[in-house]
Structures are given as structure tokens and as C-alpha cells.
Backbone bond lengths (Angstrom), bond angles and torsions (degrees), N, CA, C in turn:
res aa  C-N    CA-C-N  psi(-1)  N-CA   C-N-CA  omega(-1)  CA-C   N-CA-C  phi
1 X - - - 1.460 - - 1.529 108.55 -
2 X 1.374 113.60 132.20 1.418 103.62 -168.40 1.688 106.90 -94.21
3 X 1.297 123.91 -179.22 1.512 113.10 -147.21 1.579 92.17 -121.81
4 X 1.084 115.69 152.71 1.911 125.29 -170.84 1.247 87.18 -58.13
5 X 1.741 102.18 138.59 1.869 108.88 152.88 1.580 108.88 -49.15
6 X 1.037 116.09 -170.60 1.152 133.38 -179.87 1.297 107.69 -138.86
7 X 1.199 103.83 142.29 1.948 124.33 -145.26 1.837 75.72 -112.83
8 X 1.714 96.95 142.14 1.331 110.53 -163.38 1.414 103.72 -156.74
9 X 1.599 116.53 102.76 1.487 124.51 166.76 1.549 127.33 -77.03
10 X 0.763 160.87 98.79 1.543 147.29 137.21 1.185 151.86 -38.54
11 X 0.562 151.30 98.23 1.821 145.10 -148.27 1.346 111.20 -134.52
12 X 1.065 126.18 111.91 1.724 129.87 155.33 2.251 97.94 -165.81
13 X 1.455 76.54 174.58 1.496 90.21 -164.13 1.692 117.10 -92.11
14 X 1.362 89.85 -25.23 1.378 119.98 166.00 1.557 117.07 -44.33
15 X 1.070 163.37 98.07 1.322 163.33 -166.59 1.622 99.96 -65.76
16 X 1.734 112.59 -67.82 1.592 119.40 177.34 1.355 121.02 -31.00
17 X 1.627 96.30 -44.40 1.623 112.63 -163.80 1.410 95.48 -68.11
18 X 1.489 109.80 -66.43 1.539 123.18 -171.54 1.394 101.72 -32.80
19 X 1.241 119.48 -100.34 1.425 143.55 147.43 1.891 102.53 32.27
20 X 1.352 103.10 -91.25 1.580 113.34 159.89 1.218 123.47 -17.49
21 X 1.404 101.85 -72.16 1.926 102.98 -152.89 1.530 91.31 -84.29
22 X 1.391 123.50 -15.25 1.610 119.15 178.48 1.533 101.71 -54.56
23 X 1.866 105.45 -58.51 1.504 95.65 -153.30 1.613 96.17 -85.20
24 X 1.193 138.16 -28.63 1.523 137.08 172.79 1.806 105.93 -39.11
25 X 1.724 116.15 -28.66 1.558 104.09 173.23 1.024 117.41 -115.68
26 X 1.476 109.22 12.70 1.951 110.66 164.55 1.250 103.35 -95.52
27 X 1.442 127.97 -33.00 1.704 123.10 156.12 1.337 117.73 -45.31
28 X 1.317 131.63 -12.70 1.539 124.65 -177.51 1.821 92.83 -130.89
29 X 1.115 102.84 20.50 1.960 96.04 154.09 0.949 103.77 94.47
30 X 1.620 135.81 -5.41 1.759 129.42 -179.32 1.646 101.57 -55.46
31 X 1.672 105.47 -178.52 0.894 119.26 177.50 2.085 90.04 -135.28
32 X 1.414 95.25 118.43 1.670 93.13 -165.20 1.665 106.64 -139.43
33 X 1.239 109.31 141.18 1.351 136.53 -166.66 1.396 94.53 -131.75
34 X 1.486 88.04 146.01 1.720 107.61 -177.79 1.664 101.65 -118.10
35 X 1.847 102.65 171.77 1.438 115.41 179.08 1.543 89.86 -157.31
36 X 1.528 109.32 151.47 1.489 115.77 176.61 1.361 102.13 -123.32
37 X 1.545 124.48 15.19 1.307 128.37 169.34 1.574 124.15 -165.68
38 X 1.011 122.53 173.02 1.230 122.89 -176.81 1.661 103.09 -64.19
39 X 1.289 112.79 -50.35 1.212 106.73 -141.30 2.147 89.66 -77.33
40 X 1.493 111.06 -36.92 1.345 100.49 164.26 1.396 143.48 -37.78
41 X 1.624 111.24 -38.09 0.713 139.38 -144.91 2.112 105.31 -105.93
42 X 1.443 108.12 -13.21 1.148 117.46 158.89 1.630 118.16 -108.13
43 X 1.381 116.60 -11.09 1.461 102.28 152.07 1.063 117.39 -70.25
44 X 1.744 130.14 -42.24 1.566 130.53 164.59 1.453 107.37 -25.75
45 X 1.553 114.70 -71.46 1.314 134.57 -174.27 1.738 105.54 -47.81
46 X 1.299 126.87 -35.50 1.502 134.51 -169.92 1.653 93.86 -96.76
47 X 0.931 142.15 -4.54 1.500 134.54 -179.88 1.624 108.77 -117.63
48 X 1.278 131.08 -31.65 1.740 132.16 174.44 1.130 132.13 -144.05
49 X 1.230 139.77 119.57 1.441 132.99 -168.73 1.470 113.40 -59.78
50 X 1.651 124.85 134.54 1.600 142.91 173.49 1.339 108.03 -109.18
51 X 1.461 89.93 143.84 1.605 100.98 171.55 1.157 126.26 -103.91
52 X 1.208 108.96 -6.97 1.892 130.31 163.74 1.414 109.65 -152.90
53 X 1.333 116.07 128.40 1.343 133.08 160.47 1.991 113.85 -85.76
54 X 0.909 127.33 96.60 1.295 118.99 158.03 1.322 130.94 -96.50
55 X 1.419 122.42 91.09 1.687 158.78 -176.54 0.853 130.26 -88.93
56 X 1.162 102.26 117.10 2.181 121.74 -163.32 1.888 89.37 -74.35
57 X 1.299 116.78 127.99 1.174 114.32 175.55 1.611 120.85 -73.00
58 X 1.387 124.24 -14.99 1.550 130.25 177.11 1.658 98.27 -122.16
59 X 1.436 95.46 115.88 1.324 117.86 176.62 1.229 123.11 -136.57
60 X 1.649 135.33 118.36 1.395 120.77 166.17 1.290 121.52 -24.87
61 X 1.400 116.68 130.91 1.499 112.00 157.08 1.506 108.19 90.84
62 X 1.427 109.55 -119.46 1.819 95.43 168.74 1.115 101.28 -90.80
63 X 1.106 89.68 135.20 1.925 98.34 -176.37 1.674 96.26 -112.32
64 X 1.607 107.15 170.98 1.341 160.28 -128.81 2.068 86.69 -41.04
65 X 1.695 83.32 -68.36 1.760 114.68 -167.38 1.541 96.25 -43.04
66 X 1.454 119.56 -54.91 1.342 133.00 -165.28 1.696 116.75 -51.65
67 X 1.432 98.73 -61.24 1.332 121.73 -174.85 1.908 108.94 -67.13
68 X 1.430 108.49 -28.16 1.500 104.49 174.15 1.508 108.37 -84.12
69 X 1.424 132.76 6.74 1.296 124.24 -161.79 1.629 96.41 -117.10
70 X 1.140 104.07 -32.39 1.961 117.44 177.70 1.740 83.41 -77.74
71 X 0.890 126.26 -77.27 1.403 115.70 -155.08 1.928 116.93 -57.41
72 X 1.455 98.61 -10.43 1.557 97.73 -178.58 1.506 88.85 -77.34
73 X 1.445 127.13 -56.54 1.334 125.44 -165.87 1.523 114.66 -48.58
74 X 1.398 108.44 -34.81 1.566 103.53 179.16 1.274 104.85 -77.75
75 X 1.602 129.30 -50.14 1.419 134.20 -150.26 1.433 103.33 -112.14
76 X 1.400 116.12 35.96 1.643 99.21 -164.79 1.681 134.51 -37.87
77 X 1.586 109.38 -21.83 0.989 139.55 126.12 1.822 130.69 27.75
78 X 1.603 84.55 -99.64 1.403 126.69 162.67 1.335 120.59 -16.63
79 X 1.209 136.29 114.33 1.254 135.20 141.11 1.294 133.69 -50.01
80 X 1.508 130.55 106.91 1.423 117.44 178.61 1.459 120.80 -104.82
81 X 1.224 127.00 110.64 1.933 117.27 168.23 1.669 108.49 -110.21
82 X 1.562 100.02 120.73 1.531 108.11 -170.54 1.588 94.25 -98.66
83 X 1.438 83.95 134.07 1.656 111.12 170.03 1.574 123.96 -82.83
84 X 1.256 113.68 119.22 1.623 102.66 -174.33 1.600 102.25 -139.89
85 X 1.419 111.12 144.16 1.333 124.38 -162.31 1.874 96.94 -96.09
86 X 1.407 103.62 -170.93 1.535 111.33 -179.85 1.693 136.47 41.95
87 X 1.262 79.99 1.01 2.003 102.41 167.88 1.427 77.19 87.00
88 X 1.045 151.02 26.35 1.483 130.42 171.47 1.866 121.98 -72.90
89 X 1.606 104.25 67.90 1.621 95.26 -144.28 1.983 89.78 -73.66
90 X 1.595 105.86 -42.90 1.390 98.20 -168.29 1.353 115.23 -58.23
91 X 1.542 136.33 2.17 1.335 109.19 -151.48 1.811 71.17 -112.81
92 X 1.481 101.47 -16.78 2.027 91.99 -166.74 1.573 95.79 -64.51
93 X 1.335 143.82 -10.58 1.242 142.28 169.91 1.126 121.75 -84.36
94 X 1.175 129.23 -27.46 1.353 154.06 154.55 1.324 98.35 17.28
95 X 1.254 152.39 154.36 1.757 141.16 147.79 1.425 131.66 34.25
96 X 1.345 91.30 7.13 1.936 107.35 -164.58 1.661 89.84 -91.63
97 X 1.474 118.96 119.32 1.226 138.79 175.44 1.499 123.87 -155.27
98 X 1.804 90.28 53.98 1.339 101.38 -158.36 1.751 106.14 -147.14
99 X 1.254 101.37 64.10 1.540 117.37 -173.76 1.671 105.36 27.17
100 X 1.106 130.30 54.24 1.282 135.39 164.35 1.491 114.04 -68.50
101 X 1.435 127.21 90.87 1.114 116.02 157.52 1.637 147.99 10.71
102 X 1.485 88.12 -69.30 1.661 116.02 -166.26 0.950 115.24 -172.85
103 X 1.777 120.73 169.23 1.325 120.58 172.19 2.016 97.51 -148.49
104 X 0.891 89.72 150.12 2.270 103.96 -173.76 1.637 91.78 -137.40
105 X 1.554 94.21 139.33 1.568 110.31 151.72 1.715 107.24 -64.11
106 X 1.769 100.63 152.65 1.337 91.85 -175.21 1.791 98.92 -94.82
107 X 1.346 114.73 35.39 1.536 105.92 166.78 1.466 103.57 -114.17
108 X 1.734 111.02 21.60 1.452 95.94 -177.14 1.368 110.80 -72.82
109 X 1.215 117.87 167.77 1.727 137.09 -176.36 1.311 83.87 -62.25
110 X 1.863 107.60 152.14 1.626 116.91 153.71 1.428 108.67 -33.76
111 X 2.197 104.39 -65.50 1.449 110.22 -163.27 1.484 115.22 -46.55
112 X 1.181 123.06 -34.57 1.630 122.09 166.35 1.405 113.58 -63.39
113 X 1.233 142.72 -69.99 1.421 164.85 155.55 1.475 88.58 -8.55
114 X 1.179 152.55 -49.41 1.492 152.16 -167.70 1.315 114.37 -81.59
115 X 1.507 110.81 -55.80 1.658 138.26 164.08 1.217 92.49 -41.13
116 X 1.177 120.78 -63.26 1.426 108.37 -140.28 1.967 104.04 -76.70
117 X 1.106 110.20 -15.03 1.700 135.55 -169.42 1.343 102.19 -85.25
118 X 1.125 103.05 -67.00 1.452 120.87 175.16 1.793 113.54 -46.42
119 X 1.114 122.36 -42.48 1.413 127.32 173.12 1.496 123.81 -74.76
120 X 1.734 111.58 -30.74 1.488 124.45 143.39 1.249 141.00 -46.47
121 X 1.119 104.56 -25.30 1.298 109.52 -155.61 1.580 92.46 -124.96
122 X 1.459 131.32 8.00 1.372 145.84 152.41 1.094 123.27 -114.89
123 X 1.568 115.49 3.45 1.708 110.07 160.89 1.659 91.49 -97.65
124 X 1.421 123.01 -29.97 1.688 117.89 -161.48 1.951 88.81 -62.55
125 X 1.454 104.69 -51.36 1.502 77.77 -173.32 1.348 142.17 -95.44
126 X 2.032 103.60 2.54 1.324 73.38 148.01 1.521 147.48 -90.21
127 X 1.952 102.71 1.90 0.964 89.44 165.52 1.607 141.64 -65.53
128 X 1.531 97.65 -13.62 1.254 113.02 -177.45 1.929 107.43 -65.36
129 X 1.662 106.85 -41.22 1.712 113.67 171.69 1.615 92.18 -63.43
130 X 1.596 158.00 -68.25 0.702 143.25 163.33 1.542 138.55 7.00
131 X 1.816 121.26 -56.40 1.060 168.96 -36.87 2.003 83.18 163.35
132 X 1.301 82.41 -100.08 1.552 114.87 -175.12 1.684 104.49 -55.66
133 X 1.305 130.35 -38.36 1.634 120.72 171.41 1.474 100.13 -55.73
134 X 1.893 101.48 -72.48 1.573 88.78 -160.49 1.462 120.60 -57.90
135 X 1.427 123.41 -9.61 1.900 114.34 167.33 1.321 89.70 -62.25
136 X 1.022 126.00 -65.86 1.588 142.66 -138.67 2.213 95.48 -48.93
137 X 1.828 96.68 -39.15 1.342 85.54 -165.20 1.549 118.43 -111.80
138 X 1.838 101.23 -7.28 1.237 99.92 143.58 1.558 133.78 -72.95
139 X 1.215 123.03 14.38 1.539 133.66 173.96 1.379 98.47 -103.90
140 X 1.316 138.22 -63.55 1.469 119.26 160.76 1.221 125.65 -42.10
141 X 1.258 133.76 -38.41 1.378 128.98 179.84 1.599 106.27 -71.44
142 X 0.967 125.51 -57.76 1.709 124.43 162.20 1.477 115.15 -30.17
143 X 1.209 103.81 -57.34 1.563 116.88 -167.66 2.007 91.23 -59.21
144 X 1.128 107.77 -58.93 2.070 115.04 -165.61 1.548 81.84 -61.07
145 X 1.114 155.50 -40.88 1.329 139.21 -153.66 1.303 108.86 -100.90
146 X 1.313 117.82 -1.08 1.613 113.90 -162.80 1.948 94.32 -94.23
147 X 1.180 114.54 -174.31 1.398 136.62 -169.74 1.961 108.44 -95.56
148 X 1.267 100.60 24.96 1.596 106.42 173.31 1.461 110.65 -48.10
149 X 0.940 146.59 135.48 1.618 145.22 166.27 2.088 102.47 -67.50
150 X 1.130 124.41 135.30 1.765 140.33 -170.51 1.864 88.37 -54.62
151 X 1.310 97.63 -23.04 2.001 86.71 -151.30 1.699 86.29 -103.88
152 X 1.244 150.55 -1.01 1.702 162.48 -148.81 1.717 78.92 -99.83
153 X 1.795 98.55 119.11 1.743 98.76 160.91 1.809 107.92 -95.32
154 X 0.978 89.72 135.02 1.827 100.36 165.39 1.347 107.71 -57.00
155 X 1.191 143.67 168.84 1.358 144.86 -134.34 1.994 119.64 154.68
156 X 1.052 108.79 151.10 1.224 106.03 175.20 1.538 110.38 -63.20
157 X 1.597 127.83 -48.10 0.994 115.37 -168.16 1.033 114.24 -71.04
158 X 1.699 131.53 -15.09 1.163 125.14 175.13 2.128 120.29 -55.51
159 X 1.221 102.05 -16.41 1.031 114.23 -161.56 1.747 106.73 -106.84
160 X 1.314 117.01 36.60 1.789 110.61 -165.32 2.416 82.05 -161.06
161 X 1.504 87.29 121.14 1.583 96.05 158.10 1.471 92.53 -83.57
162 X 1.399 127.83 125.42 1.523 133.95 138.05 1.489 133.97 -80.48
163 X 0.873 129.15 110.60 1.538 122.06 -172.35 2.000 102.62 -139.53
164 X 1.746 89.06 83.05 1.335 107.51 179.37 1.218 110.37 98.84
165 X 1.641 114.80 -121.45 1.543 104.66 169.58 1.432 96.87 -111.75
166 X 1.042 127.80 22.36 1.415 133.26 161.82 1.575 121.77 -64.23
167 X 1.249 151.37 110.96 1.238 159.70 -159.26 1.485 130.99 -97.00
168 X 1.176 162.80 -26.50 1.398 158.68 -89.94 1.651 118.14 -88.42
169 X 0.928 108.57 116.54 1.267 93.93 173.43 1.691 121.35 -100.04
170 X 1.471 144.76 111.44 1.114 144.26 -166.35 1.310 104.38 -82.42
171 X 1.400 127.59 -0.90 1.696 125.32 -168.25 1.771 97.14 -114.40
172 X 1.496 110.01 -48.21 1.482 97.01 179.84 2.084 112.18 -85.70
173 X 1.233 110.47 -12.34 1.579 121.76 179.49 1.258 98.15 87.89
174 X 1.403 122.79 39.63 1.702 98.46 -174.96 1.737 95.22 -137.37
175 X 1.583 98.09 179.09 1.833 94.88 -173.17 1.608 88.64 -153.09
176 X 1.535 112.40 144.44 0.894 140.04 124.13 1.911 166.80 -170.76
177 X 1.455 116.58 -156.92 1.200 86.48 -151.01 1.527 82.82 -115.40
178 X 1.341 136.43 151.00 1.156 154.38 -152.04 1.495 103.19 12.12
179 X 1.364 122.83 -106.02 1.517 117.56 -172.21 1.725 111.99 -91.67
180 X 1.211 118.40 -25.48 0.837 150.52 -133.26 2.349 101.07 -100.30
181 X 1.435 124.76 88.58 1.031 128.35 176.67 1.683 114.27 -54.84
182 X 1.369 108.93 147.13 2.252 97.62 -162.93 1.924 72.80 -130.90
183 X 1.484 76.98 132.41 1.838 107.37 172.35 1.111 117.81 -79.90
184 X 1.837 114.04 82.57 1.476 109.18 -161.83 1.437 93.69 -96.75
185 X 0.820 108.76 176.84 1.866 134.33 177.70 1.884 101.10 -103.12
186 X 0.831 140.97 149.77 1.482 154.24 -151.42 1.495 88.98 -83.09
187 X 1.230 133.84 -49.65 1.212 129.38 -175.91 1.877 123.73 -87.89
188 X 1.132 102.75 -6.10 1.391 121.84 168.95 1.537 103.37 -87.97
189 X 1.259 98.98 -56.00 2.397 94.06 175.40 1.161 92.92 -36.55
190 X 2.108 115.40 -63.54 1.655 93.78 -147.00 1.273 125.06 -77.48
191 X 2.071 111.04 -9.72 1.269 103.92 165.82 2.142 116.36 -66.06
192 X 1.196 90.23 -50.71 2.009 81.32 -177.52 1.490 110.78 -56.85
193 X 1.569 126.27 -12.19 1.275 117.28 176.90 1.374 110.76 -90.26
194 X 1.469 132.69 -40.39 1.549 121.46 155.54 1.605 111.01 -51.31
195 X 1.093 134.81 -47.97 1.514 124.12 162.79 1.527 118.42 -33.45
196 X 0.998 117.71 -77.63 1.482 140.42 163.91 1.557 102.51 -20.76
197 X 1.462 110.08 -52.68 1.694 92.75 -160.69 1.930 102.35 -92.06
198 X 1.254 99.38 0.42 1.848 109.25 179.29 1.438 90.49 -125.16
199 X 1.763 120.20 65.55 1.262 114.52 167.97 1.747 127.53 -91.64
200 X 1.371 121.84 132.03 1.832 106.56 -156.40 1.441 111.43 96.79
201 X 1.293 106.96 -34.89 2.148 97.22 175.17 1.676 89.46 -134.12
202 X 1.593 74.98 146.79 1.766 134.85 -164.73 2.060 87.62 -63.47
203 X 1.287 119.27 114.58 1.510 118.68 168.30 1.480 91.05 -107.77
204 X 1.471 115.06 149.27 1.286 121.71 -172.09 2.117 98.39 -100.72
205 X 1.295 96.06 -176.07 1.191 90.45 -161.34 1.633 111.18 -92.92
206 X 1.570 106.77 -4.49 1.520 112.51 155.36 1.627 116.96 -69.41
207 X 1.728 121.76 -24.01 1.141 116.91 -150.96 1.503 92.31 -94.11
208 X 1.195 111.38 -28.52 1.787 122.10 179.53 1.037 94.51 -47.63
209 X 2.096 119.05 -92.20 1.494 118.29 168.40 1.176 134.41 4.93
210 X 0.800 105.01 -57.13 1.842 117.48 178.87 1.108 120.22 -84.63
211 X 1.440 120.05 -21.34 1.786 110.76 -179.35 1.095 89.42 -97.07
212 X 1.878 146.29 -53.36 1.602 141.22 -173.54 1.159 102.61 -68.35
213 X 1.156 145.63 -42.19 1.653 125.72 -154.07 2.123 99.79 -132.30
214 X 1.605 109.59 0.36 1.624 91.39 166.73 1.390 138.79 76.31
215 X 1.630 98.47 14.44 1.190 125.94 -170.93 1.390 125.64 -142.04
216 X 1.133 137.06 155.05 1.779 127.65 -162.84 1.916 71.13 -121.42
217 X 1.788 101.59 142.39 1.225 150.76 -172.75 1.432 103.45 -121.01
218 X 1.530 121.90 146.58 1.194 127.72 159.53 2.140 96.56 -79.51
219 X 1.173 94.81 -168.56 0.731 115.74 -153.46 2.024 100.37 -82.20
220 X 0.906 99.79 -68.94 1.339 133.80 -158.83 2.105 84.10 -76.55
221 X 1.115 108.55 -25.43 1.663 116.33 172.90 1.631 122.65 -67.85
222 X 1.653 99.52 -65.84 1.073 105.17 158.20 1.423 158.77 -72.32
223 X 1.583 99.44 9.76 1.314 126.67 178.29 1.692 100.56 -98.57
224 X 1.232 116.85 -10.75 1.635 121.82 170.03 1.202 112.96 -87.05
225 X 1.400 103.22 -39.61 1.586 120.18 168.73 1.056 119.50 -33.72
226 X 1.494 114.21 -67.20 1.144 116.37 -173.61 1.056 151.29 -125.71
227 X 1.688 95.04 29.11 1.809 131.89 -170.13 1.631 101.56 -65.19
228 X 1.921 103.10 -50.82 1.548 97.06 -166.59 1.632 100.57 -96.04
229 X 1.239 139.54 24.78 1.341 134.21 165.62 1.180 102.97 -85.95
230 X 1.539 137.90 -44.43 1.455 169.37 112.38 1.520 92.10 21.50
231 X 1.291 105.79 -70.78 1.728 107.38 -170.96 1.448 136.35 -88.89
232 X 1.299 102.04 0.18 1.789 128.74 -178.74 2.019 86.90 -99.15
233 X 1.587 116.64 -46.05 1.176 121.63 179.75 1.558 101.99 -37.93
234 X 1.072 117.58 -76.26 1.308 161.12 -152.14 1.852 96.29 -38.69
235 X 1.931 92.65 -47.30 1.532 82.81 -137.72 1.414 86.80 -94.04
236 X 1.613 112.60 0.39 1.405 110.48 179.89 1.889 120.90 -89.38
237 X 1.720 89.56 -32.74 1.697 94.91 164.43 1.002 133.03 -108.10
238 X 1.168 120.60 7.76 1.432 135.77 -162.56 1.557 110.43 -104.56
239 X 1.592 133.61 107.89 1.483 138.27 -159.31 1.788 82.80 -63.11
240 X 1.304 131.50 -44.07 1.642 129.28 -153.21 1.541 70.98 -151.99
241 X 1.606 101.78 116.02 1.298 124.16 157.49 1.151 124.03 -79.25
242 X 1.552 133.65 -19.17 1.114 133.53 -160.08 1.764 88.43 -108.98
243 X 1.244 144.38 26.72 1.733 139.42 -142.45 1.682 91.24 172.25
244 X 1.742 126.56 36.54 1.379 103.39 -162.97 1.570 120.94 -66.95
245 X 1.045 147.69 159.58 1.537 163.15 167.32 1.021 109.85 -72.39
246 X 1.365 117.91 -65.87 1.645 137.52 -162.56 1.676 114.54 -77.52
247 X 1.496 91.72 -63.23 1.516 101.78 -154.68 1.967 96.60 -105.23
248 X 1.314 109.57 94.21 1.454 132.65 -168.31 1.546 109.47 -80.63
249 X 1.750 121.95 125.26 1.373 122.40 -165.54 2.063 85.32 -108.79
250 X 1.745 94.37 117.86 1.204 99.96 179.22 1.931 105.24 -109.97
251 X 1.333 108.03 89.37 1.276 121.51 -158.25 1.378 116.80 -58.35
252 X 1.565 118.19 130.39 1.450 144.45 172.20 1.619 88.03 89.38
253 X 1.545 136.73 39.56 1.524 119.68 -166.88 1.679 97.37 -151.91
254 X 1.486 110.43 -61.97 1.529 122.65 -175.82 1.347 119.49 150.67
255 X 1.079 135.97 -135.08 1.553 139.07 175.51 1.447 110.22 -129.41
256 X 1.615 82.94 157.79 1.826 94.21 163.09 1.347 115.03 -133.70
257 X 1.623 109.61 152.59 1.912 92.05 171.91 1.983 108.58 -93.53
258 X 0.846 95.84 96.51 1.535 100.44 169.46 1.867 119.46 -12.35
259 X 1.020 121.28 117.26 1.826 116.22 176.90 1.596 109.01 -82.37
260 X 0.994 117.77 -32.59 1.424 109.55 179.83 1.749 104.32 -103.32
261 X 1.284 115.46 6.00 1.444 104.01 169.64 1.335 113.88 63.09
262 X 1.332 131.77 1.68 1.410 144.68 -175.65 1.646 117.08 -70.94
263 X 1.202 158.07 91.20 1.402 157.08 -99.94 2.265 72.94 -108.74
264 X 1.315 85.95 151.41 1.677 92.35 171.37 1.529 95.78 -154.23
């Protein structure tokens, strides 16, 4: 089975630069999208999940630092290697305390420019196998410690929250809604699965934050957070997205996942 391309942003203001390192990683099989600014370059980030960001650190407007710190919050994910011109390597570190990968002059060779991608984008996943064991074996360890009865067979259904014809499974990572499997994004599962397990009460949009992504949000943060996960949710489980059933907007507070699925 062959393995997903790998989703590939670019960002600098530079056209040459852009231009370059775009086609230098569609020659080695990426799948790559460009930005000529910060502020482009986080609607990219607010519209599809990346598996590497590569970000010119001096940018009109929001610049370099800015745009890798919004995009960790959405994509925590994400691989970032910031590009910086004039050999200026110490200043490209500058305030950067934000799991940044790496950083390359932008006169590096293609053959570096690939290397250097290529090695990103194989530590991101195994941290991601990383990731996926320890759920994998803190769910057995829960499961051996829990109050199962000796004679109770394990089972598929043991392994799926249902709430209606809503489905989830937290052991295989997958969800769905009657017959029908929903193409979540890794960070969309873990929002409908914190939904799912606070089903009937209202989680606010700090409490989301913190159960999907593991982190305390201001206020006014995490309501950005998790407005458009909310609406990618929406359009994937929701029969009439604009009228949802399921996924309930409990206003100035957060969401709920509906138990009877009943549209209100």
C-alpha cells in the first residue's frame, strides 16, 4: 500500500525563492502549496491540514515567528523549517520556542532543501508512531485495570462510543455515522471524541482546547481554535450543516454533542 504524499506549504515573499523550493519538492513527489505572506499563508493553514510548513522567517506584515506560532496551535502536528537569508542563522532562532524543526539558508542547494524535508517529515511521523503506541497501550492498561467481569468477552462493540447513529471508535481512530465512515483529520477525531465523551453537557471552548490539543487557551484563543474544527466537523457529520442535529452551538459558552441527535 503506498503511503500519503505529503502535504507541503511554502511561504516567503520572495517570488524566486518561492518559485524554487516549490518546484525542487514537487521534483521529489511532495504535494506543495505556496503563500506570498503571512497572512495567506494562515488561511492556507485555517482551510487544510500540512505536514511541513517551510517559512521564510522575515515577512511583511506577520512575519516568520508569528505565522509559525498560529500555525503550531492549529497544526500542532506540523513540521516547521524556517528559511533565513544572509547567513543570519542566530537571529532565525531568535524567540523561536516552538518545536521548530530546523532552519536552512535560502541559498541552500536543492540536494539540502530535500534532506533537510525529507528528515522532517520522518521524525514528524515517527513521532506520530510514537503518539499512536502510547494511546494504543495506555488503553490496554486501563482496560487490565478496569472492573471487567473474568467471564466478559471483548468484542467490537466494546470498542465504539455510540451516541445515536453516531459511532467512534478511540482504539481503531475512526468515526462513524450510520454506515457510512467520516474523513476526519486527526484533530477533528479528537475534537468529536472529547464531545462524545461530555455527551448532553455544554464543554466550553477552553475545555475543548485542552482535552484535543493538551493545552490551556485564553479565552478569546480558544474560541479561534475551535470555531473552524466546529465547521469542517459540521460539514462532515452534519445531514444539513447549516441546521446541525448533532454538534449543538451553545452561544457565548461552546458546544455540545446532542444525545438524541434531534436538530434544536
Amino acid at each position: 500500500m503506498s503511503l500519503p504524499i505529503a502535504q507541503i506549504l511554502v511561504v516567503d515573499d520572495e517570488a524566486p525563492i518561492r518559485i524554487t523550493m516549490s518546484e525542487v519538492l514537487r521534483r521529489r513527489g511532495y504535494e506543495v502549496v505556496t503563500a506570498a505572506s503571512g497572512e495567506e499563508a494562515l488561511e492556507l493553514v485555517h482551510e487544510r491540514p500540512f505536514d511541513l510548513l517551510l517559512l521564510d522567517l522575515k515577512l511583511p506584515g506577520i512575519d516568520g515567528v508569528e505565522v509559525a506560532r498560529r500555525a503550531r496551535e492549529r497544526q500542532p502536528d506540523a513540521a516547521i523549517i524556517i528559511l533565513t537569508g544572509h547567513g543570519s542563522l542566530e537571529s532565525a532562532m531568535e524567540g523561536i520556542h516552538l518545536g521548530v524543526f530546523d532552519y536552512m539558508l535560502k541559498t541552500s542547494s536543492p540536494q539540502e532543501v530535500q534532506a533537510r524535508v525529507a528528515s522532517a517529515l520522518e521524525q514528524r511521523s515517527d513521532e506520530r508512531r510514537r503518539k499512536q503506541l502510547l494511546q494504543t497501550l495506555q488503553t490496554v492498561v486501563s482496560e487490565l485495570q478496569g472492573d471487567a467481569a473474568p467471564a466478559r468477552e471483548a468484542g467490537p462493540a466494546d470498542e465504539w462510543i455510540a451516541i445515536g447513529d453516531l459511532q467512534i471508535s478511540t482504539w481503531k481512530q475512526m468515526a462513524r455515522l450510520g454506515d457510512r465512515t467520516l474523513n476526519l483529520t486527526p484533530t477533528e477525531f479528537r475534537v468529536l471524541v472529547c464531545l462524545a465523551q461530555q455527551a448532553g453537557q455544554v464543554m466550553s471552548y477552553q475545555q475543548i482546547v485542552r482535552c484535543a490539543q493538551g493545552y490551556d487557551a485564553d479565552p478569546f484563543e480558544a474560541t479561534e481554535l475551535v470555531k473552524p474544527h466546529i465547521y469542517h466537523l459540521r460539514q462532515k457529520v452534519e445531514p444539513d450543516p447549516a441546521n446541525p442535529r448533532y454538534i449543538l452551538t451553545v452561544r457565548g459558552t461552546g458546544y455540545l454533542l446532542a444525545v438524541s441527535g434531534e436538530a434544536r
